[in-house]
N, C-alpha and C positions, 0 to 999 in steps of 0.2 A: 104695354109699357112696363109695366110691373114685372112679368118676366122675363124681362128684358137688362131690366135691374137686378132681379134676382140672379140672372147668368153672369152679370158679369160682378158680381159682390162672392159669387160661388168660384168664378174661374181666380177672382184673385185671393181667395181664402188657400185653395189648391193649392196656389203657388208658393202660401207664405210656409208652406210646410217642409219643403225643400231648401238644405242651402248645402249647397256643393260648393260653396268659394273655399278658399286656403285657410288656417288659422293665419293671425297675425304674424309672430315669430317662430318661421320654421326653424331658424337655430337654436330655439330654447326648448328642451322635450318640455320642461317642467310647466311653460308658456303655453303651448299646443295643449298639452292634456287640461290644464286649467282652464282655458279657452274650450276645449271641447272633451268634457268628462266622458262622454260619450263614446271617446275614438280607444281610450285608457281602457273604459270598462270591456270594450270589444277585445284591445287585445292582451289584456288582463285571461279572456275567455278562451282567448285562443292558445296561451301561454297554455293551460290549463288542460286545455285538451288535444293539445298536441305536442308540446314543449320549445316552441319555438318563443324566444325569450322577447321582454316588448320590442328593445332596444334594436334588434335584429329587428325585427319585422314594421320599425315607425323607419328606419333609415333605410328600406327597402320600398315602400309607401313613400316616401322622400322623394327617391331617384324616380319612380317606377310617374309618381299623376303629382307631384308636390305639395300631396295630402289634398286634391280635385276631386269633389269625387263623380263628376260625369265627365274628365278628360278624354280625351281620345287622340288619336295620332293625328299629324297633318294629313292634309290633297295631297294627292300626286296630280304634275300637271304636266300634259303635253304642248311642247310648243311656248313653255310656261305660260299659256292661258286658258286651257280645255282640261279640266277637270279629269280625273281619272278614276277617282275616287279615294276612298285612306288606304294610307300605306299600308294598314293591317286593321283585324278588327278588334285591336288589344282597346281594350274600355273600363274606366272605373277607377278608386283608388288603387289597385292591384294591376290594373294593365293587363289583366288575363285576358286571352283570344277565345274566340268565342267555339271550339272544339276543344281544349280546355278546361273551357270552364262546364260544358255539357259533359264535361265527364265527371268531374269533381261534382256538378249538382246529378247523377246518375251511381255514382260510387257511395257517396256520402247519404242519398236519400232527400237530402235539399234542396227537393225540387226546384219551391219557390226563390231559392236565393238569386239578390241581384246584386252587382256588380257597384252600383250606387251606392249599393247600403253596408257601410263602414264595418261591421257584425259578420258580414257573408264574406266579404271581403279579406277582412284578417283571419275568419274560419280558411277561406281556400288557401290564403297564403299559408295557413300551417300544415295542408294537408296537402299540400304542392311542394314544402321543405320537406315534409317527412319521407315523401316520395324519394325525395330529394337522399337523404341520410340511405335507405332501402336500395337504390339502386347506384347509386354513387361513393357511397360511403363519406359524404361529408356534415360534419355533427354541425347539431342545429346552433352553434354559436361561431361557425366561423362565418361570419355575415359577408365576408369577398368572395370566397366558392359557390355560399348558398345563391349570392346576388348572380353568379356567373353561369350557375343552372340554371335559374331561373329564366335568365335572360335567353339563353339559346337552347333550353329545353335540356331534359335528360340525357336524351340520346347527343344531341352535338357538343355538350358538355364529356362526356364519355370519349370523343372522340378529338376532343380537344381545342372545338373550333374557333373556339376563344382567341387562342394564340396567334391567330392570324388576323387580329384585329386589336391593334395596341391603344385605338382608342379607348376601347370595352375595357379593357385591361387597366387604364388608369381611371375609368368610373368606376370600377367593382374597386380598387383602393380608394376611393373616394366614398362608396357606399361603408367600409368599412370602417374608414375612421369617422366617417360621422357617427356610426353605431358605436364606436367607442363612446363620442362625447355626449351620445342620447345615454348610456349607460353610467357614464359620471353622474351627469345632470341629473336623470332619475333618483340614483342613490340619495341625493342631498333633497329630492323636496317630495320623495315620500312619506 
């Protein structure tokens, strides 16, 4: 009985350790970072070591898991009731695929980094924009192009394939002006 106890005071300590839910007001940067110093200090860090600015990379975290951080994409379903599995294996607050991000943790040396943890997360997104800047040439502040590499990868970004998808096209301006208004709002409550 006693270990019995013991398992299950342990399985629920485990869990208090985790919380992947949203902050409160994703419209408010100054709200988010308050609510979770935590997500700030990460991309404070990331800022730092790659130059990808907060404001750029909290409105791309936005679009991308809306700051989730064990999101994942829907089923796909056959017949719409037979499972097929996720549409892709984009995961975490960054939505990175999992060949992706096996590169970024093999280039960078961070092995251990996962995709949950807000720190690794905003580290891959600055070394995924910088990529970004190197072969595309788009500077790490214009948050509509970066959002648009991002999305369809270097090479279909290159080749334009964006433009054949007008929906994509008015979220990358939707990723952008929000990074505008994360970038006012930062200014005044740091």
């Amino acid at each position: 009985m006693r270990q019995v106890v013991f398992f299950l005071i342990l399985l629920v300590l485990a869990g208090c350790g985790r919380n992947f839910s949203a902050p409160r007001d994703l419209d408010n940067a100054c709200s988010i970072i308050n609510e979770r110093p935590a997500y700030f200090r990460a991309m404070r860090a990331s800022e730092r070591n790659w130059g990808v600015p907060v404001h750029v990379q909290m409105a791309t975290i936005y679009q991308e898991s809306r700051f989730i951080g064990d999101a994942r994409t829907p089923f796909r379903y056959a017949l719409g009731v037979i499972p097929l599995g996720r549409q892709s294996s984009a995961y975490g607050y960054s939505q990175a695929l999992d060949g992706t991000w096996d590169e970024y943790r093999q280039r960078t040396g961070n092995r251990g980094a996962q995709r949950h943890n807000i720190r690794d997360a905003t580290d891959f997104m600055g070394w995924y924009m910088t990529q970004t800047v190197e072969r595309n040439g788009v500077p790490l502040s214009d948050a509509r192009n970066q959002y648009l590499a991002y999305h369809e990868g270097h090479t279909g970004f290159s080749r334009g394939s964006y433009n054949a998808k007008p929906w994509l096209l008015r979220v990358a301006d939707e990723v952008a002006a929000r990074a505008q208004v994360y970038q006012l709002q930062l200014a005044r409550c740091r």
